[in-house]
C-alpha positions as CSV (number, residue, x, y, z in Angstrom):
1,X,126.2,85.9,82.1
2,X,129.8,86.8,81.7
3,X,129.9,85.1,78.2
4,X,126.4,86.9,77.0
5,X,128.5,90.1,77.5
6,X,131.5,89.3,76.3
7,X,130.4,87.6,72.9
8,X,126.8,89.5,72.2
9,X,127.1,92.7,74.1
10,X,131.0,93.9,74.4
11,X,131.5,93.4,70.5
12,X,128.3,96.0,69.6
13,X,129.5,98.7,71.8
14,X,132.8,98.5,70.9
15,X,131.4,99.1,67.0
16,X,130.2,102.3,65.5
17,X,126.5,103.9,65.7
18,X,125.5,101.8,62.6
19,X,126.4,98.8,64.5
20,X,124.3,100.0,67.6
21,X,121.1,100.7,65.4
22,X,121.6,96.9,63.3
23,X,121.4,95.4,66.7
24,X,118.3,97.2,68.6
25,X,116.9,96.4,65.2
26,X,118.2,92.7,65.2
27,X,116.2,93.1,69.0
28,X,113.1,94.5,67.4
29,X,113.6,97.9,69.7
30,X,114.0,99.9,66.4
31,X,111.8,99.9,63.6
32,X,113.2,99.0,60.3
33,X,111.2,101.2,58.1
34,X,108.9,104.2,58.6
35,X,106.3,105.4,56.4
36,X,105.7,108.9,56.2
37,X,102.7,110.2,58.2
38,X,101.4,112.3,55.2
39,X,101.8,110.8,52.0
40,X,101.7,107.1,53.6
41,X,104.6,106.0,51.7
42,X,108.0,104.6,52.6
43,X,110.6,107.2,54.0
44,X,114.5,106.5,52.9
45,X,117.2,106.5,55.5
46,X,119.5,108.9,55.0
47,X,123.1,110.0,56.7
48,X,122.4,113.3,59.1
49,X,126.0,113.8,61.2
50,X,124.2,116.7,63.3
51,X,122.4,114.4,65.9
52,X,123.4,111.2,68.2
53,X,122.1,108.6,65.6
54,X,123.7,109.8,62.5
55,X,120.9,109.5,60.5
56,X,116.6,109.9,59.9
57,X,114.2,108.9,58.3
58,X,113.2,111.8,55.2
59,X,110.5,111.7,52.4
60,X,111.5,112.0,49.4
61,X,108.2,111.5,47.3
62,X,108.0,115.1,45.4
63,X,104.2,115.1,45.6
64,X,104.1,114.7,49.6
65,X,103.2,118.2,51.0
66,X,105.8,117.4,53.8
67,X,108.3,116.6,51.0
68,X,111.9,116.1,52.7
69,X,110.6,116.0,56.0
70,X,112.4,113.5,58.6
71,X,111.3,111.3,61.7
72,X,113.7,110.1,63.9
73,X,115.0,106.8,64.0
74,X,113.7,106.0,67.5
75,X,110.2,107.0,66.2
76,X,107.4,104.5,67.9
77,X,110.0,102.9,70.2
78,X,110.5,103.2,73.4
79,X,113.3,105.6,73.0
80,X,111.4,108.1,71.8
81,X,111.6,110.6,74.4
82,X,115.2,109.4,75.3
83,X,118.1,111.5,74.9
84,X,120.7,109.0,75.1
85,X,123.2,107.5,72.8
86,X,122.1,103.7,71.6
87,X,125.8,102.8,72.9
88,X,125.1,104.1,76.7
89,X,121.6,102.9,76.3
90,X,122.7,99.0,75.1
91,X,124.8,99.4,78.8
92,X,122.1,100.6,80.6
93,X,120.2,97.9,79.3
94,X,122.4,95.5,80.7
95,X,123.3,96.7,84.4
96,X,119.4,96.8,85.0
97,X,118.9,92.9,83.7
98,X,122.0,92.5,86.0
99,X,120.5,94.1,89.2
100,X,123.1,97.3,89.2
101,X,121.8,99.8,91.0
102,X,121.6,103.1,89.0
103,X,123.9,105.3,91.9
104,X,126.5,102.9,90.9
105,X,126.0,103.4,87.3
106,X,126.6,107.2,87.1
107,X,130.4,107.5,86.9
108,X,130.2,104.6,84.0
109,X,127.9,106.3,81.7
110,X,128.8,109.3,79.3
111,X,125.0,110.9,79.5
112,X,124.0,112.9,82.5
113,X,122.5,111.6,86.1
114,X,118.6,113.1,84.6
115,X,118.9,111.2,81.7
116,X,120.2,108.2,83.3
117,X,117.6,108.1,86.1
118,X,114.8,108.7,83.4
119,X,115.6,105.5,81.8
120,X,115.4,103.7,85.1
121,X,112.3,104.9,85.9
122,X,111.0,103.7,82.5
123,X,112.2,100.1,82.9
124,X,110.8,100.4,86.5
125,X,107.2,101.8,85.1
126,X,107.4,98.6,83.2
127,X,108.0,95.9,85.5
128,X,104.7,97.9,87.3
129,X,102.6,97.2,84.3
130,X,104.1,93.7,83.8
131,X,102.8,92.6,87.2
132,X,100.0,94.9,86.7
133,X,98.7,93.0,83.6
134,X,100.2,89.3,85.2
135,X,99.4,89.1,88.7
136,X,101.0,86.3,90.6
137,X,99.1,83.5,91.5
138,X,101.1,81.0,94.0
139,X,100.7,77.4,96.1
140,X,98.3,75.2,94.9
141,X,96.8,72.0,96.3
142,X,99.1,70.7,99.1
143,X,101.8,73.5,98.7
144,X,102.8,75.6,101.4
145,X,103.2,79.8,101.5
146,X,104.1,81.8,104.2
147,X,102.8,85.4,104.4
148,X,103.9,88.0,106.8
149,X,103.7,91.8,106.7
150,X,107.4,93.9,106.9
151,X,108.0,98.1,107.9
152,X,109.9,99.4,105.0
153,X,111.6,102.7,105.8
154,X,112.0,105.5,103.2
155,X,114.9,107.5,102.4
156,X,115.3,110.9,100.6
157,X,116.6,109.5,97.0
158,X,120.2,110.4,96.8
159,X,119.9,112.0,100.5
160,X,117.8,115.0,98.5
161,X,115.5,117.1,100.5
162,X,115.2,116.8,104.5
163,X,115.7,113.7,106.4
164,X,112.5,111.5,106.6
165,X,111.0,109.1,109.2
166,X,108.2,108.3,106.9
167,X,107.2,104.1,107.0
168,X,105.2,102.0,104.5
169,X,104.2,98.6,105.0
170,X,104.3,95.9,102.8
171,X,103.0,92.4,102.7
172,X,104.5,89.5,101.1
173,X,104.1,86.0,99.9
174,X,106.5,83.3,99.5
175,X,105.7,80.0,97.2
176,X,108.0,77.9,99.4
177,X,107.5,74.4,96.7
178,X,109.8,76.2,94.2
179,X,113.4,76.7,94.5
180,X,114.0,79.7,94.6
181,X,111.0,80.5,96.1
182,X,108.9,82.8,94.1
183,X,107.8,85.7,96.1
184,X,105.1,88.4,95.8
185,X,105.2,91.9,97.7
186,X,102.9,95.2,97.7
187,X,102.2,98.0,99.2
188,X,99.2,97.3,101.7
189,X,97.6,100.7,103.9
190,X,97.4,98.8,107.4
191,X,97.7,95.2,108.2
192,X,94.0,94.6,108.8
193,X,92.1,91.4,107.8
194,X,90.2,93.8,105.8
195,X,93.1,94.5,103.9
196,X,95.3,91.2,103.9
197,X,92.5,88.1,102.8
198,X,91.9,90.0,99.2
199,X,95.1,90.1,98.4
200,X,95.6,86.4,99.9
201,X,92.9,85.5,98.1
202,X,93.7,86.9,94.9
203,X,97.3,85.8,95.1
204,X,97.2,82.0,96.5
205,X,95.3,79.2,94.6
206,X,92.6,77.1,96.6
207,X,93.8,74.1,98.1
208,X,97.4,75.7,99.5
209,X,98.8,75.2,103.1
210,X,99.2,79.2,104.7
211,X,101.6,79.2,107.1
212,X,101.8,82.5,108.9
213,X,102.8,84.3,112.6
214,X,99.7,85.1,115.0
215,X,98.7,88.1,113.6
216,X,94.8,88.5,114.2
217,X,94.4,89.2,110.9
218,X,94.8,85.9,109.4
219,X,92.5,83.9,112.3
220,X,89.8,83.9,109.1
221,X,92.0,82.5,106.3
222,X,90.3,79.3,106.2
223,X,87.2,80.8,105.3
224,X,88.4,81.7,102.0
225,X,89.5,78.6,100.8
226,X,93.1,77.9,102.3
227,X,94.8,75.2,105.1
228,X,96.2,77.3,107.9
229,X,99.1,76.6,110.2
230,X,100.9,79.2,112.7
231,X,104.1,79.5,114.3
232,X,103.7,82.1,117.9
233,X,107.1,84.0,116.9
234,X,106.7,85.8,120.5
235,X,107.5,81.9,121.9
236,X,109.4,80.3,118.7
237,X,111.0,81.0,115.4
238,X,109.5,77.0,114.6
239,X,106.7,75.5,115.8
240,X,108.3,73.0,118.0
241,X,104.9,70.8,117.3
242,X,103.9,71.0,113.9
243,X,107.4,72.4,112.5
244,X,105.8,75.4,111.0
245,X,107.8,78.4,110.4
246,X,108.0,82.0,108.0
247,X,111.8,81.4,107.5
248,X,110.9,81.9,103.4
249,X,109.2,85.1,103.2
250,X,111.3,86.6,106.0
251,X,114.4,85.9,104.0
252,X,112.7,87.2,101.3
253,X,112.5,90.6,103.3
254,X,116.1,90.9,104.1
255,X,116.9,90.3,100.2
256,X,114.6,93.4,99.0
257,X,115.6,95.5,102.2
258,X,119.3,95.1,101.5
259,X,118.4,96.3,97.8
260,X,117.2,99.1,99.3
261,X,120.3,99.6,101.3
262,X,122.5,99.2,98.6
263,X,120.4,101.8,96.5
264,X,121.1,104.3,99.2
265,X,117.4,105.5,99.6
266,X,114.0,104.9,97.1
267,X,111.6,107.5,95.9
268,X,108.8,107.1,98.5
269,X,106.3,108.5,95.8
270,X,107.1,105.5,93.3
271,X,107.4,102.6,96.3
272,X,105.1,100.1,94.1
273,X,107.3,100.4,90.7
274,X,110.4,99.9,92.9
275,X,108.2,96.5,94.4
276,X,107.5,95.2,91.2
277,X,111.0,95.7,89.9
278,X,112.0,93.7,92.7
279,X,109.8,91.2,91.9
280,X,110.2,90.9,88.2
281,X,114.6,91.2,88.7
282,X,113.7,87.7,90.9
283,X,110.8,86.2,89.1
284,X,111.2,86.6,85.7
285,X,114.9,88.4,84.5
286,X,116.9,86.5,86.7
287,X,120.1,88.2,85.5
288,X,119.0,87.2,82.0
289,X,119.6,90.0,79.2
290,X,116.9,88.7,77.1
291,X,113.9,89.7,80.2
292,X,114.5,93.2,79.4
293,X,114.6,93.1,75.6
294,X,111.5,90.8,76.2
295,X,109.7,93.5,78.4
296,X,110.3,96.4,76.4
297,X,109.0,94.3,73.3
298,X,105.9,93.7,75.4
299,X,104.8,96.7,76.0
300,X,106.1,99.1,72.5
């Protein structure tokens, strides 16, 4: 990853602002050409020194009724509504694919701390429609998951606002025949079997081996479709027997709860977009730069 940034990414932010629009265009982030919304023809780019980009979009056909009006650069993209330069954005771009956390971020990047978190909620937002349109479907025939539930704890973002002893559960699910093990997590009300077996039955294929703790709510997994094997964790971490054990998804927990450590509190009103960015930073980005030029293009 350190060669990505030192050959693709360094070079365009150490060029000029015509350099940083060639390559979000080169990423198909900014449009090429816009066509005015009036007189349906092709606007010109032209040089304006008075805002961040340097230049616009402007009409120039004579018989438009909006003749010489302009449309920003950024028009139909999705940094539209985003009041940062394309140099700190290109950065930001690249801690998020690389799992920085945006506290860390704020005494690297020229724009302010709203701007900054803005953008972070965006990419968050869509990592929640990513898995929102792509649910995860794990196991298969013969393959074993383990599922368990985990208490998250919530923290005032940036230690904002009065202290907090406000829990959430979440239940997880770890595809243990893949290395790394591809996980899944959401938010779940209580840990009832009325609760749990949807969501283990939308999220495991048929034919899978469940392997899970005691909890009453899985006794009716079989029913839907699944092998099911238990380890008593009040007795054994392993099944001394049958060898069965949750070591996967409750390693999975102390990954994503460290995160959380390291972020130095979450926004408990936006707990499912901090999941899913969880998710898709393991599952699909995997430190790579391209994921998030990938998920943008997706989606604007």
């Amino acid at each position: 990853m350190e060669r990505i940034y030192t050959t693709m990414i360094e070079p365009v932010l150490e060029g000029d602002v015509q350099k940083h629009i060639h390559f979000f265009r080169k990423l198909r982030i900014l449009k090429r050409n816009m066509t005015c919304l009036f007189c349906k023809t092709q606007m010109d780019e032209v040089v304006c020194n008075k805002i961040k980009d340097k230049c616009v979009f402007k009409c120039y056909t004579t018989t438009c009724n909006k003749y010489k009006t302009t449309r920003s650069i950024r028009s139909y993209s999705f940094l539209e509504n985003i009041n940062i330069s394309l140099k700190d954005v290109l950065k930001i771009m690249w801690k998020f694919s690389q799992e920085i956390q945006c506290v860390d971020l704020i005494n690297e990047i020229e724009c302010g701390k709203n701007s900054l978190y803005k953008l972070y909620s965006l990419f968050r937002q869509l990592c929640k429609k990513y898995y929102d349109d792509n649910p995860l479907l794990l196991g298969g025939i013969g393959r074993v998951v383990n599922c368990d539930e985990s208490l998250f704890r919530h923290k005032p973002k940036y230690h904002r606002g009065r202290s907090t002893t406000k829990e959430f559960w979440v239940f997880g699910i770890a595809d243990t025949s893949l290395v790394p093990a591809r996980c899944f997590m959401t938010l779940v009300k209580d840990r009832s079997a009325k609760t749990l077996l949807p969501i283990i039955k939308k999220h495991i294929r048929e034919g899978s081996v469940v392997y899970t703790d005691c909890w009453a709510a899985y006794n009716n997994i079989k029913s839907i479709g699944l092998d099911h094997e238990t380890v008593n964790h009040s007795l054994h971490f392993v099944n001394p027997e049958s060898g069965v054990h949750t070591q996967f998804i409750e390693s999975y927990w102390g990954k994503q709860k460290y995160r959380q450590k390291k972020m130095k509190g979450i926004d408990g009103n936006h707990i499912e977009e901090y999941l899913a960015t969880f998710m898709w930073w393991d599952n699909v980005c995997q430190k790579n730069f391209q994921q998030i030029v990938n998920l943008i293009n997706t989606y604007y």
